[in-house]
Backbone bond lengths (Angstrom), bond angles and torsions (degrees), N, CA, C in turn:
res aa  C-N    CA-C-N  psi(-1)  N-CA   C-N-CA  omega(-1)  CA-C   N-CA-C  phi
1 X - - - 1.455 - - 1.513 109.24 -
2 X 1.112 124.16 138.20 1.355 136.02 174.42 1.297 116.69 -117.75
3 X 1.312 112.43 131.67 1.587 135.89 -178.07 1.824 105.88 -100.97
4 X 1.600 125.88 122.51 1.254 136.33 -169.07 1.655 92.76 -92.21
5 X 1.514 117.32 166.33 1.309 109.04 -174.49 1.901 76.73 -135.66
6 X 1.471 125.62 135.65 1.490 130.63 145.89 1.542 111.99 -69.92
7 X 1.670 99.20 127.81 1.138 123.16 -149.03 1.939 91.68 -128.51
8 X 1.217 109.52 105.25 1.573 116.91 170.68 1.878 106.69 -36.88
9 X 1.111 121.22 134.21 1.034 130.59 166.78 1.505 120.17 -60.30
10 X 1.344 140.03 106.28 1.536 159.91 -117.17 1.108 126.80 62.55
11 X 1.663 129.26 -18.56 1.424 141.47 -174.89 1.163 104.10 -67.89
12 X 1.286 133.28 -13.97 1.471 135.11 -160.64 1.287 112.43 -47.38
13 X 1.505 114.73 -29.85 1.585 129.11 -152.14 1.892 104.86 -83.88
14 X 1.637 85.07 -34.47 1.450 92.09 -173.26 1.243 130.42 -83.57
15 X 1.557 114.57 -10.50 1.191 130.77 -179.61 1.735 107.65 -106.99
16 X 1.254 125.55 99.17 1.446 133.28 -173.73 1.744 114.79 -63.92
17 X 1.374 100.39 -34.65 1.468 101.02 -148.70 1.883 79.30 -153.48
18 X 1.564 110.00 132.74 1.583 112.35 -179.07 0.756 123.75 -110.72
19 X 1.927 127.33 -36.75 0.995 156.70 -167.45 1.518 98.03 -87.06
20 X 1.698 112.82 151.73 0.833 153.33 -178.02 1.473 124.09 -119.25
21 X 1.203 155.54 98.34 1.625 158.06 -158.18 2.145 94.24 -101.60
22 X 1.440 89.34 113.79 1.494 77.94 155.45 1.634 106.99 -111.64
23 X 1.570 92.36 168.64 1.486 116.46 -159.00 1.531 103.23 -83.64
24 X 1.477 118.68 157.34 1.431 104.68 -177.46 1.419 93.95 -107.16
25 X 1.412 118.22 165.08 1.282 127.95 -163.07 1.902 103.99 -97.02
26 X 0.815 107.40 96.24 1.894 102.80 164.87 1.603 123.72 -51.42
27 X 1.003 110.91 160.64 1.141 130.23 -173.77 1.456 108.76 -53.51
28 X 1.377 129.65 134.27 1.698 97.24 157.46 1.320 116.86 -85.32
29 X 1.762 111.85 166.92 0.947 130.45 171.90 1.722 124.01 -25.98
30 X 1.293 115.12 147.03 1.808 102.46 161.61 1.740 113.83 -70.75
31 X 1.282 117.80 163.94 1.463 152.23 176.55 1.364 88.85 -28.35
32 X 1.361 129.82 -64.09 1.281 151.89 -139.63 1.596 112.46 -126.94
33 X 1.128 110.03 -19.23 1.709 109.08 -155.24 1.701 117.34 -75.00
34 X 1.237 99.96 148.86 1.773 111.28 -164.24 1.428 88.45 -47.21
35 X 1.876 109.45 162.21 1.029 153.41 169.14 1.532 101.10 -38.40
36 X 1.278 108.06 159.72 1.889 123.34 178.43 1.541 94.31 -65.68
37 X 1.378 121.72 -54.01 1.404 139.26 -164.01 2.122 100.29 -60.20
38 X 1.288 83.23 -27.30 2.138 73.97 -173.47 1.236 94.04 -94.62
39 X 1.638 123.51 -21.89 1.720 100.92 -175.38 1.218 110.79 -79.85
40 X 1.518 128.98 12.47 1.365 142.83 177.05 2.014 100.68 -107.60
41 X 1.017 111.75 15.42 1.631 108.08 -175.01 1.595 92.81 -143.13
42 X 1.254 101.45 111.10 1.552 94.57 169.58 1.718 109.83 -106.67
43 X 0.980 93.55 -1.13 1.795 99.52 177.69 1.373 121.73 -53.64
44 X 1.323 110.49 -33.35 1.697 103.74 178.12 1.229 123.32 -66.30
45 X 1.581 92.88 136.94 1.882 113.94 -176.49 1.738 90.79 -70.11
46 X 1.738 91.26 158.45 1.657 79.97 -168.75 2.309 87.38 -113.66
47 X 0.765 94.51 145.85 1.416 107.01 167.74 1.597 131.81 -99.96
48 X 0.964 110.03 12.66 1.486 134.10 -176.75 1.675 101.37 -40.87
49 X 1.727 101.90 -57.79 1.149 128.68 -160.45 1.731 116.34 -53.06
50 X 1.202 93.80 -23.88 1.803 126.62 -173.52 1.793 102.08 -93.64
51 X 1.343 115.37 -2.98 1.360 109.03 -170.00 1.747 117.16 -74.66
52 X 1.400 91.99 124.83 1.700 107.90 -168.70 1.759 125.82 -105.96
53 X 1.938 96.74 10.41 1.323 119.22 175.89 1.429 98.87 -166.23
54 X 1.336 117.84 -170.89 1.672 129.24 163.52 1.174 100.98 -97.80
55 X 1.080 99.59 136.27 1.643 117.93 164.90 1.704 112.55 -59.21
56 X 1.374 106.71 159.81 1.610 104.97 -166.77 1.518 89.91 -80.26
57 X 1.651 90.00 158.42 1.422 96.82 -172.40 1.876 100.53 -108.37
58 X 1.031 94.90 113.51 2.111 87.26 173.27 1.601 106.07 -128.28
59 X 1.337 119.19 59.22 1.342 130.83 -170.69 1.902 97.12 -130.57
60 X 0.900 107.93 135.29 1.398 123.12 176.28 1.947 107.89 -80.42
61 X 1.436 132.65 160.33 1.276 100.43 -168.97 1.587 107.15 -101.41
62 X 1.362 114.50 -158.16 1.562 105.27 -143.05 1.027 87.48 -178.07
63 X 2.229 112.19 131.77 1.313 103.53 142.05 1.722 88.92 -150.23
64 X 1.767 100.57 -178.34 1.169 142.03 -142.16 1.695 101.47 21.47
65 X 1.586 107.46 91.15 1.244 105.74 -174.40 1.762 88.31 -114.49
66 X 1.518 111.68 147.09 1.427 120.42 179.84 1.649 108.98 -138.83
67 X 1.326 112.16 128.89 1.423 128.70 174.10 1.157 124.39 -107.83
68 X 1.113 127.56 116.30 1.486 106.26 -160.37 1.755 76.86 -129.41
69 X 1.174 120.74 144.54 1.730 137.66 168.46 1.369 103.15 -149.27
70 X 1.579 102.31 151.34 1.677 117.90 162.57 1.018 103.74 -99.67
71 X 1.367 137.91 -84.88 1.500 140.31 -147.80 1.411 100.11 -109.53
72 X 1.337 147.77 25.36 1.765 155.22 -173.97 1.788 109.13 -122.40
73 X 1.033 115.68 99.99 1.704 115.24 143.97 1.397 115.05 -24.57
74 X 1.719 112.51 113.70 1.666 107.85 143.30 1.821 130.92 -82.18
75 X 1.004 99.58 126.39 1.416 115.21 -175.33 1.697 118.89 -130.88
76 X 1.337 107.60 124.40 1.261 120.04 167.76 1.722 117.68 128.30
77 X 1.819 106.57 -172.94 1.312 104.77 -170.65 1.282 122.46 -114.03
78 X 1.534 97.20 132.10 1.684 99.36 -176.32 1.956 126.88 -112.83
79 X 0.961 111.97 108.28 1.518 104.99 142.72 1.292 156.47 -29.26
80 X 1.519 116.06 50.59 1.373 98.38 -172.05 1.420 119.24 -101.22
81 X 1.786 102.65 149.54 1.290 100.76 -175.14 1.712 86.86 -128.20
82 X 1.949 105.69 143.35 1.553 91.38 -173.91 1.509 97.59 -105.50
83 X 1.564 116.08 11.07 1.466 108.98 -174.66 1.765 101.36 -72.17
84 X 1.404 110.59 -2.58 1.917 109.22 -156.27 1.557 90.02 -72.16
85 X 1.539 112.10 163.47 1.648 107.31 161.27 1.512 114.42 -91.86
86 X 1.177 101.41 170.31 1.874 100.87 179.18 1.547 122.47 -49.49
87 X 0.975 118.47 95.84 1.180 107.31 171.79 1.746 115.56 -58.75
88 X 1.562 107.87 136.54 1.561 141.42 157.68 1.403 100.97 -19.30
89 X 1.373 113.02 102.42 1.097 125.90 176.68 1.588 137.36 87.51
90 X 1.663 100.27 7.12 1.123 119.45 -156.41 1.716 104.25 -73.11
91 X 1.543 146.85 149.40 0.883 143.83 119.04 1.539 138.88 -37.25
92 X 1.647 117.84 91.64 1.353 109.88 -179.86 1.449 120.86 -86.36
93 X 1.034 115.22 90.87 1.741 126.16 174.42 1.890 98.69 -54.71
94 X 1.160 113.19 166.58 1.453 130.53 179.54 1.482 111.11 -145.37
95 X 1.325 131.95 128.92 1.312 137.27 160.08 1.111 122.38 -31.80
96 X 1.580 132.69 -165.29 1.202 149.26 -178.80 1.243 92.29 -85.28
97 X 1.135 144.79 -37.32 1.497 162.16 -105.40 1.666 99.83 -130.83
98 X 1.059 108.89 -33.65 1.320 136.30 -179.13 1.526 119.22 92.47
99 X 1.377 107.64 -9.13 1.481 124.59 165.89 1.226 136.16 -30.79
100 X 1.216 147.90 150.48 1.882 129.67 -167.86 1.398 83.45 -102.66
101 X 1.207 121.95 121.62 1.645 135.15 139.95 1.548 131.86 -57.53
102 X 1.287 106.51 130.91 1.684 113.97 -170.69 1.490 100.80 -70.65
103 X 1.425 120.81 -19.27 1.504 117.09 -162.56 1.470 107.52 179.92
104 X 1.209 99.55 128.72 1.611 129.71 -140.41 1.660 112.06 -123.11
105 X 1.115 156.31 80.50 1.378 137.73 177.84 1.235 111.99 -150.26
106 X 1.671 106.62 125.25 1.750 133.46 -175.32 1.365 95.04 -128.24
107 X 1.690 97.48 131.05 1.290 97.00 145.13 1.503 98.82 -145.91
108 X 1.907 98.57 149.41 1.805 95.50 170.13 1.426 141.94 -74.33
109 X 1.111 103.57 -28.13 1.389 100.34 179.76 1.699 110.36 -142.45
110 X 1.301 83.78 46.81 2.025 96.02 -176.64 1.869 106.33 -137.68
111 X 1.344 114.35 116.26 1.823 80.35 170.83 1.667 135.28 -67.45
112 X 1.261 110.62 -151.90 1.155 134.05 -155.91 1.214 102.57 -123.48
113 X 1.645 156.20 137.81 1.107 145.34 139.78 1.878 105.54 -153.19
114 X 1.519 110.15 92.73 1.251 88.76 170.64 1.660 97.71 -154.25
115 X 1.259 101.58 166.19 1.505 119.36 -169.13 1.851 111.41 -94.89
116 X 1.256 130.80 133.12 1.075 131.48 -143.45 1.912 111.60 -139.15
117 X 1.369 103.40 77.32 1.613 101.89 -178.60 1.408 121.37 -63.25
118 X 1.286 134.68 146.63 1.953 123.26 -179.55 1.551 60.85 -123.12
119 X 1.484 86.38 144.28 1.465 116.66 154.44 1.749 113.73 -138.85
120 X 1.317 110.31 -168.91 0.924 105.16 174.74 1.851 114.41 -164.39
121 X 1.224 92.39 99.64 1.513 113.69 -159.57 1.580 115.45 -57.31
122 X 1.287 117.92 -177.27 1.578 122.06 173.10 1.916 113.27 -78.37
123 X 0.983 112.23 4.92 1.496 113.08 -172.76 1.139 111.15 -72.94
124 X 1.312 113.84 133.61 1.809 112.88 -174.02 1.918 100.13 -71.79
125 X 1.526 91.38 170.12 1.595 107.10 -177.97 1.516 106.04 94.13
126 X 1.320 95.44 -176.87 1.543 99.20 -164.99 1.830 94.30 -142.56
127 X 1.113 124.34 146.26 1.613 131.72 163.83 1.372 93.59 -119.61
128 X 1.288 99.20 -177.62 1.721 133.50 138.25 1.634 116.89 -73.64
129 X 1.488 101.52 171.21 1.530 131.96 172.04 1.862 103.20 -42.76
130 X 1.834 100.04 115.00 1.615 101.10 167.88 1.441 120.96 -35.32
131 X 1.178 127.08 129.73 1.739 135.18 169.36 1.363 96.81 -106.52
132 X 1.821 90.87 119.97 1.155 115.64 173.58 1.717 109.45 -117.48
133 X 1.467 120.58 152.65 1.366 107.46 155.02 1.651 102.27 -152.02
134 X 1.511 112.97 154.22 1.113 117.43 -160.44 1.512 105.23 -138.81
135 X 1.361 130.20 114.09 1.574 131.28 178.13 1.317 133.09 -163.84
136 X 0.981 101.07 126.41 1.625 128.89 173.28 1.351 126.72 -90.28
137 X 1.472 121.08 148.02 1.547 102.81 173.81 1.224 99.74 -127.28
138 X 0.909 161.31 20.32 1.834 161.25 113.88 0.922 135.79 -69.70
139 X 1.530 127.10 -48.75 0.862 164.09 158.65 1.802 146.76 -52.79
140 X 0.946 106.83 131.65 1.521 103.08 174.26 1.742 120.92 -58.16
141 X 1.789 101.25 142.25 1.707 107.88 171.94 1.136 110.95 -129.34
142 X 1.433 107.93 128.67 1.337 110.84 -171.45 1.447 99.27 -136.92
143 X 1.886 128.09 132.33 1.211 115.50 -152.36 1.939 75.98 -160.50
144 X 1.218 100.24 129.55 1.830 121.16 151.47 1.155 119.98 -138.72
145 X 1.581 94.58 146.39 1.437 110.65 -141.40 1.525 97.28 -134.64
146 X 1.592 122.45 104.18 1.257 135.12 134.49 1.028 164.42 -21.37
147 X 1.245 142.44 53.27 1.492 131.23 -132.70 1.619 96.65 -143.58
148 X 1.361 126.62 74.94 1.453 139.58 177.51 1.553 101.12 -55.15
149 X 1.096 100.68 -43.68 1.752 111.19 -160.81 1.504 121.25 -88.11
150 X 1.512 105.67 13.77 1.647 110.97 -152.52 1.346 117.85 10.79
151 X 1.058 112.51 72.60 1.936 121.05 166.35 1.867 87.28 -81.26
152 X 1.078 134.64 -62.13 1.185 112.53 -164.06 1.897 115.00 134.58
153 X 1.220 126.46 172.34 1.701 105.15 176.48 1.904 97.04 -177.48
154 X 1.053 98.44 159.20 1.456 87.08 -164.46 2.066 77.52 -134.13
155 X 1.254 128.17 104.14 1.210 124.68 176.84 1.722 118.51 -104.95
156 X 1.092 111.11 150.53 1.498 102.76 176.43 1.988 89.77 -139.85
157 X 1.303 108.93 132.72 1.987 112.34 -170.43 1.674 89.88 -130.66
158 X 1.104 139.68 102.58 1.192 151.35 162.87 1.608 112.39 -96.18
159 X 1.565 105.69 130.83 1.843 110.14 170.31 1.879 96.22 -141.76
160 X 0.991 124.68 135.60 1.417 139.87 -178.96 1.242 108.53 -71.45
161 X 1.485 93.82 -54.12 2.039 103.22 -167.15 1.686 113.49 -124.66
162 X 1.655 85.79 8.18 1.903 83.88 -174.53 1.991 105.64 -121.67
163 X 1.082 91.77 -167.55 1.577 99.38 157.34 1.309 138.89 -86.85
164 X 1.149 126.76 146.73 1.234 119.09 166.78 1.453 124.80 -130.44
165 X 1.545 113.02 129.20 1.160 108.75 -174.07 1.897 112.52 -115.07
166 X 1.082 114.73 155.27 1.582 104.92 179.33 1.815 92.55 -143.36
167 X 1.353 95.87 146.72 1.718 105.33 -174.45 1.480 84.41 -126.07
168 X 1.694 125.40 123.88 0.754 130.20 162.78 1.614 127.63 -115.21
169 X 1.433 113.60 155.39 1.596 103.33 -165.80 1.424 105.12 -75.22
170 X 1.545 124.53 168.07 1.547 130.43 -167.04 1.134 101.66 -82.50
171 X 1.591 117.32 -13.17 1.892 97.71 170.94 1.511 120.14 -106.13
172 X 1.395 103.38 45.21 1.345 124.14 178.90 1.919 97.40 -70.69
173 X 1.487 112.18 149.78 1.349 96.53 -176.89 1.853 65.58 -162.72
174 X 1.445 99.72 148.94 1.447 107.24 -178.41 1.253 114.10 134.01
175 X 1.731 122.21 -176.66 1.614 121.04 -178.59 1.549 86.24 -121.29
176 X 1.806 89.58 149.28 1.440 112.69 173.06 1.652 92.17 -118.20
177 X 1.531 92.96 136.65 1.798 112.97 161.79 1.374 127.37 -122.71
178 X 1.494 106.97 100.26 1.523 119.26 -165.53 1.607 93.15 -93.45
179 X 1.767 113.36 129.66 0.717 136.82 151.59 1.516 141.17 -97.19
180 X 1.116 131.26 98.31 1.651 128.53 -165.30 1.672 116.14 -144.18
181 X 1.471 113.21 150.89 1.588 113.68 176.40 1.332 114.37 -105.60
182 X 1.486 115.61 -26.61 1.624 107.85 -170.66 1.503 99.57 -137.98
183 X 1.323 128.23 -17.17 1.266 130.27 176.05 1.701 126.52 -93.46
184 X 1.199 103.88 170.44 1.411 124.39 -162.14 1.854 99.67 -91.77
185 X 1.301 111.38 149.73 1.297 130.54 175.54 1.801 108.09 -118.03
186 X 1.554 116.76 126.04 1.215 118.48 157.12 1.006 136.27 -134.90
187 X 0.978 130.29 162.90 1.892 128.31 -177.79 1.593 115.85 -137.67
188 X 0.734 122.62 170.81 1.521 127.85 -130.38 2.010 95.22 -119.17
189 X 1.282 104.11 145.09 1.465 94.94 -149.56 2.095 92.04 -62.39
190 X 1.113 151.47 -41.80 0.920 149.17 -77.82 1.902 69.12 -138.87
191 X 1.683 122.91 -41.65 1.302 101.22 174.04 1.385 133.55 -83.80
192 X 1.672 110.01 8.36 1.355 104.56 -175.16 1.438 131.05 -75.46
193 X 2.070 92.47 -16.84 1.315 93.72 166.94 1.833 146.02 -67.16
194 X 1.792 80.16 -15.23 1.668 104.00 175.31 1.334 98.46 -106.66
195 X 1.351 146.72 26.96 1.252 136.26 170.85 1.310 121.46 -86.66
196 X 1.402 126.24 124.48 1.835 115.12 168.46 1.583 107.72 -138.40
197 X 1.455 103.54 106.91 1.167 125.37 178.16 1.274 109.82 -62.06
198 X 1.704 114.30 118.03 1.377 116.35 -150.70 2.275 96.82 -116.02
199 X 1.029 107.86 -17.36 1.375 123.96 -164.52 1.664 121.80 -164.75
200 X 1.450 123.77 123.06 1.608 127.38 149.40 1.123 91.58 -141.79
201 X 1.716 93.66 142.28 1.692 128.25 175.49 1.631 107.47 173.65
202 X 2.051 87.80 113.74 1.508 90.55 167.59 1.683 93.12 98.78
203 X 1.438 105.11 -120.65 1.258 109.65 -176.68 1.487 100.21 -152.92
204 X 1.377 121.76 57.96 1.610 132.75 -170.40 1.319 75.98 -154.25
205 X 1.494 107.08 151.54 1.596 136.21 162.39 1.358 108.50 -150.65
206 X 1.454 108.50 128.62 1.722 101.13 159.60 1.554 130.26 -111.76
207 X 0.939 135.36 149.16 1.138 126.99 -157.87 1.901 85.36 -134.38
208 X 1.476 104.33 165.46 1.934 125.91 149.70 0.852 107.88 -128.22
209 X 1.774 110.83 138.94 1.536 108.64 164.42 1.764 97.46 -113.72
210 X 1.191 91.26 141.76 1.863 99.32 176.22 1.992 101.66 124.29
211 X 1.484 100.74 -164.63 1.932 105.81 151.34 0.971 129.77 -108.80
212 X 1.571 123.90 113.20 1.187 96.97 -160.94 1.607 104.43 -112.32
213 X 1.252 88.07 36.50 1.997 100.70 170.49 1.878 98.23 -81.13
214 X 1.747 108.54 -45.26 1.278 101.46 -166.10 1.351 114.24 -96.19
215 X 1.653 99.10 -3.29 1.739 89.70 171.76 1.684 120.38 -100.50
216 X 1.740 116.71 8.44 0.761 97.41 158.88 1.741 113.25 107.89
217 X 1.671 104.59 -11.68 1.516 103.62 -144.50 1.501 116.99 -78.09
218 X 1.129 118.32 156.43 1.442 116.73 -178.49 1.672 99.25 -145.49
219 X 1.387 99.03 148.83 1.623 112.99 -171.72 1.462 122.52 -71.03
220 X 1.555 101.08 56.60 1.822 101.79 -163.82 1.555 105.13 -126.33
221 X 1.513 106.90 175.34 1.628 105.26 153.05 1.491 123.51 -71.99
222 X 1.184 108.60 -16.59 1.878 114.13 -165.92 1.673 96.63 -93.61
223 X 1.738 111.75 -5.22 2.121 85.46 156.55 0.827 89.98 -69.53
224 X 1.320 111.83 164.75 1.417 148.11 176.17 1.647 109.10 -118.64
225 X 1.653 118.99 32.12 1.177 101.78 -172.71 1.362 86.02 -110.76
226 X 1.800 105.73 -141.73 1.943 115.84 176.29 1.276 90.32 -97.42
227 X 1.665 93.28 164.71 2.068 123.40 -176.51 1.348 85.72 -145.82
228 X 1.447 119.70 132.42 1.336 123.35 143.71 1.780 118.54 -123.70
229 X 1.361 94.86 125.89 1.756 97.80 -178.35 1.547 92.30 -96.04
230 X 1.421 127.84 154.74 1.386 138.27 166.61 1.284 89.65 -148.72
231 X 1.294 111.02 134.41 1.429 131.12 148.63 1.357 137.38 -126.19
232 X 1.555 128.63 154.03 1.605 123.07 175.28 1.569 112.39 -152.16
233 X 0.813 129.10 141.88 1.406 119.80 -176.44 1.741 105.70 -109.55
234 X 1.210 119.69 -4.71 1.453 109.79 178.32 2.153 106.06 -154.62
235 X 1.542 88.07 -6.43 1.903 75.73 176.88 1.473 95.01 -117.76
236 X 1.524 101.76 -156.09 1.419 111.10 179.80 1.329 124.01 -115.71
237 X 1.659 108.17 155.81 1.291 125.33 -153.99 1.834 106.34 -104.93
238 X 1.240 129.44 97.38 1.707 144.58 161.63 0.928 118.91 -97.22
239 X 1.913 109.89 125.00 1.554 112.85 174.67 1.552 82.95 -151.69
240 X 1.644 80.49 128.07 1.758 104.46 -173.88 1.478 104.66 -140.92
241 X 1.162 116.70 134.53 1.313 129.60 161.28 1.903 135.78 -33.55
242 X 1.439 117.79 124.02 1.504 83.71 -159.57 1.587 95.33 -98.74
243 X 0.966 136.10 150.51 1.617 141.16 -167.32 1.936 94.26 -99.17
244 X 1.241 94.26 110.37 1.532 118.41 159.08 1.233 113.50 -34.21
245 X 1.376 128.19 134.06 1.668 122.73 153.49 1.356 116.94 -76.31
246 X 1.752 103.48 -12.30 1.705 96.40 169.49 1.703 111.15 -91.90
247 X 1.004 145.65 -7.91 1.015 163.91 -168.10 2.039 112.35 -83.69
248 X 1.631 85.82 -24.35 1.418 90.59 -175.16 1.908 106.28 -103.61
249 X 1.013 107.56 146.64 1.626 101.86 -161.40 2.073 96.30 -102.57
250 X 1.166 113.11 134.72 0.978 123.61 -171.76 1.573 127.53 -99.77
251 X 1.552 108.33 100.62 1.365 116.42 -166.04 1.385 115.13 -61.73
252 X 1.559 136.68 152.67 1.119 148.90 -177.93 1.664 98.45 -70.01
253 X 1.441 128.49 -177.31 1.418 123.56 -169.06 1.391 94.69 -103.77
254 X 0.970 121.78 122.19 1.667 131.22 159.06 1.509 115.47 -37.62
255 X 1.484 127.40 89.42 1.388 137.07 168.24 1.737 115.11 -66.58
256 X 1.270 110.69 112.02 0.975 139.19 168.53 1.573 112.84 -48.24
257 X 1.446 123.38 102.65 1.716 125.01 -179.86 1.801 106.80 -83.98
258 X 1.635 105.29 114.19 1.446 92.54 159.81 1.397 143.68 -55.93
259 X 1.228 124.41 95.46 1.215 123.44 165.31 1.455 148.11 -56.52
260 X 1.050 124.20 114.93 1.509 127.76 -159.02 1.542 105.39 -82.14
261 X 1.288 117.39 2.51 1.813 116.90 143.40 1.132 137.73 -84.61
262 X 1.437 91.47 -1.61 2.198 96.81 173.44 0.959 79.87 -68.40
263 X 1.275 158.86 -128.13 1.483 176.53 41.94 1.227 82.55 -175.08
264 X 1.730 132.96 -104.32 1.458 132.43 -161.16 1.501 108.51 -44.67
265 X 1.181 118.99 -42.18 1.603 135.94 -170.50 1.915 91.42 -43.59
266 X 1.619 87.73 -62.04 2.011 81.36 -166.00 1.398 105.15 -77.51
267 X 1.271 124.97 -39.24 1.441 104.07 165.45 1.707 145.14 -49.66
268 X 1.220 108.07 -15.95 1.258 135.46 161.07 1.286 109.77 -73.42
269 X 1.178 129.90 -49.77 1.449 134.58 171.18 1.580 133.01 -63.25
270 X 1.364 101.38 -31.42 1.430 121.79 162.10 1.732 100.78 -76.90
271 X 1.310 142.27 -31.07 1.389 143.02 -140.24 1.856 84.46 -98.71
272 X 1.541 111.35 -63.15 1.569 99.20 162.89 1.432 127.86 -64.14
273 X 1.413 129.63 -20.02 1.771 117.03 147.59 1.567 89.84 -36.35
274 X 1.294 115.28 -112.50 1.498 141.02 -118.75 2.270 95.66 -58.19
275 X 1.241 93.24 -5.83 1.734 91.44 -174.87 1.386 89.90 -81.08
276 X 1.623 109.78 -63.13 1.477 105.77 -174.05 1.829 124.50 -53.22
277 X 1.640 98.98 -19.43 1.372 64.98 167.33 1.311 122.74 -109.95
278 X 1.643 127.18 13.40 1.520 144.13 160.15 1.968 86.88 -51.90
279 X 1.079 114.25 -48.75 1.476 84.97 -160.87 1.245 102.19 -90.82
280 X 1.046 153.43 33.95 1.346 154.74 -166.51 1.250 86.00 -126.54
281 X 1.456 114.05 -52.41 1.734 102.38 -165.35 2.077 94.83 -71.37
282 X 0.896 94.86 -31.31 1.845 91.64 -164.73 1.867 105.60 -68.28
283 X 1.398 108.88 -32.61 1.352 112.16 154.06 1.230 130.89 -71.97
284 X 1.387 144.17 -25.53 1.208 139.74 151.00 1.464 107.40 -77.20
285 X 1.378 145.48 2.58 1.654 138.16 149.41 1.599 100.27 -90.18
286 X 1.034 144.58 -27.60 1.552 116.57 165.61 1.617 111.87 -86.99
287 X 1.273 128.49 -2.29 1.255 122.93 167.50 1.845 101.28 -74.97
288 X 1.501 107.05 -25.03 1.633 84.26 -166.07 1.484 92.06 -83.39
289 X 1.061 119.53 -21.43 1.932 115.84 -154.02 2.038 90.22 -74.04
290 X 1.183 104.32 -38.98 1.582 103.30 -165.98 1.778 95.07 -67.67
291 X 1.364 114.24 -23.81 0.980 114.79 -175.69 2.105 117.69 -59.89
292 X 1.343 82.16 -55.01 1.556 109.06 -164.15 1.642 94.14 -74.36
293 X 1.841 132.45 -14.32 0.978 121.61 168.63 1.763 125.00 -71.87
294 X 1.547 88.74 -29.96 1.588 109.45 -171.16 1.158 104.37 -70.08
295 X 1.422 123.91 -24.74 1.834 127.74 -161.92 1.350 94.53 -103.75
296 X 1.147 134.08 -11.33 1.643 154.86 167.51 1.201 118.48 -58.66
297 X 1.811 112.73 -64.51 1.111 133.37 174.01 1.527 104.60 -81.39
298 X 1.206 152.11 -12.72 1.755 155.56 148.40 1.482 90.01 -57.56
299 X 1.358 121.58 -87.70 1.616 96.55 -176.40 1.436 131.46 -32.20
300 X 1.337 117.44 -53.46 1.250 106.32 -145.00 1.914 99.99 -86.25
301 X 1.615 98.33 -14.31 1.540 96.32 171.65 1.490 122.69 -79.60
302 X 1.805 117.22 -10.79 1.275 125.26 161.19 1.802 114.33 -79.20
303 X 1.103 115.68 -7.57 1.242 113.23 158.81 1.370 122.44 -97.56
304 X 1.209 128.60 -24.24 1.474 119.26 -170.72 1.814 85.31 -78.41
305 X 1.204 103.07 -47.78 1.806 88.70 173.74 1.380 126.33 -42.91
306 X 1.199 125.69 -54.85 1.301 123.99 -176.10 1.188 98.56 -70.46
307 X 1.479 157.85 -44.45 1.307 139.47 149.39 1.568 114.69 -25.43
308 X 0.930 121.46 -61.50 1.411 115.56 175.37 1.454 118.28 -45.67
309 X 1.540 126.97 -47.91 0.992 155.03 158.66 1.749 114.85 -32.79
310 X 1.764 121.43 -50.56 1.295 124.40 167.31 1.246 116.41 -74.13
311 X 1.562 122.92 -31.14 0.731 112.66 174.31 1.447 133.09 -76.90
């Protein structure tokens, strides 16, 4: 938008330039999301993939949230709950599907790395499974996904030229559809036991993880369980399980038993101190004595000379 400035008639000369450009306002930051300084570093390897709990959550909750960046990394942790109503002013993005998505984030030439809670709040009514979608076109996506409460999540993580990784929780139950042209697909040792490769053809595969004799499943929008789409057209495709911090059982502190061999142990240890340095000192006292002989024998051979000399 441009603002005109009235300009006195002859002043023309003095005023070069009239207009004024205001700035458009960006988005703010996420709940959680890295520093000004990291969305200027896209270099960091992301470690997501290595994740051995959830990350703390200090994000307030959130829905139909949309990010849209060109050249900026998304980073950080989100809350979404899709029971919330639209928030005032909100951008409603829609799927492929044409569906309104709870949570929305592209960027082109920045990656992806953020951690993703479903909850499921006090708000009356009832939905379906959170719609998520996640994509990059250069860049790496890397997305873990939370879901204590099995509410459910319907994700789609797309990268063109990068990787994509997705850490999903162990009560994931649903079909994954890996899409790829030149890259590799893997899964994480812990899902192969729930894996049943349901389809390959072309460059689509579908897989289920869970039973889906007892859950019932059928290839629609009206399950109500999880869907994960991943795609890549030239890197590689990881979906690994994320290991609970409740899941892990927490040992008491290992008490330390006094031993009645420290005692000789350090005295022995002090006994070689004080030797080593007896001989250190006993080697620097025959270095001086050889010393004081040599300056001994310099004298006394500058005198037998000068004797020689009177005589």
């Amino acid at each position: 938008m441009k603002i005109s400035k009235l300009v006195p008639k002859g002043d023309e000369k003095k005023v070069s330039d009239t207009t004024t450009t205001t700035t458009t306002t960006q988005l703010p930051p996420a709940y959680s999301e890295a520093t000004k300084e990291d969305r200027y570093n896209d270099n960091v390897t992301s470690s997501s993939s290595n994740i051995t709990g959830p990350r703390p959550i200090l994000t307030r909750p959130t829905n139909y949230l949309t990010l849209v960046r060109e050249n900026f990394p998304i980073r950080g942790t989100y809350r979404v709950d899709p029971t919330l109503p639209i928030p005032p002013g909100a951008i409603i993005s829609k799927g492929g599907d044409g569906k309104e998505l709870n949570l929305k984030f592209n960027s082109t030439n920045g990656s992806i790395d953020v951690c993703l809670d479903i909850i499921r709040g006090p708000a009356p009514g009832t939905c379906g499974p959170a719609r998520l979608e996640l994509k990059s076109i250069s860049c790496d996506v890397t997305a873990t996904i939370l879901d204590k409460h099995q509410n459910r999540f319907r994700l789609r993580a797309i990268s063109h030229q990068g990787n994509v990784t997705v850490n999903i929780p162990q009560t994931f139950t649903g079909s994954v559809v890996a899409k790829l042209n030149k890259g590799t697909i893997k899964f994480g040792t812990e899902i192969h036991s729930q894996l049943a490769v349901l389809s390959e053809q072309n460059n689509e595969s579908r897989y289920f993880i869970g039973d889906y004799l007892t859950t019932a499943y059928r290839d629609d929008e009206s399950w109500p369980m999880d869907y994960l789409y991943v795609e890549s057209q030239t890197g590689t495709i990881s979906i690994n399980f994320v290991k609970e911090s409740s899941t892990r059982k927490e040992q008491p502190p290992v008490r330390r038993k006094e031993s009645k061999s420290l005692v000789p142990v350090g005295k022995a240890l002090l006994a070689d101190y004080f030797i080593e340095v007896v001989v250190s000192l006993h080697e620097i006292e025959e270095r001086h004595t050889k010393r004081k002989k040599a300056i001994l024998f310099m004298n006394n051979g500058s005198k037998i000379h000068e004797i020689s000399r009177m005589a």
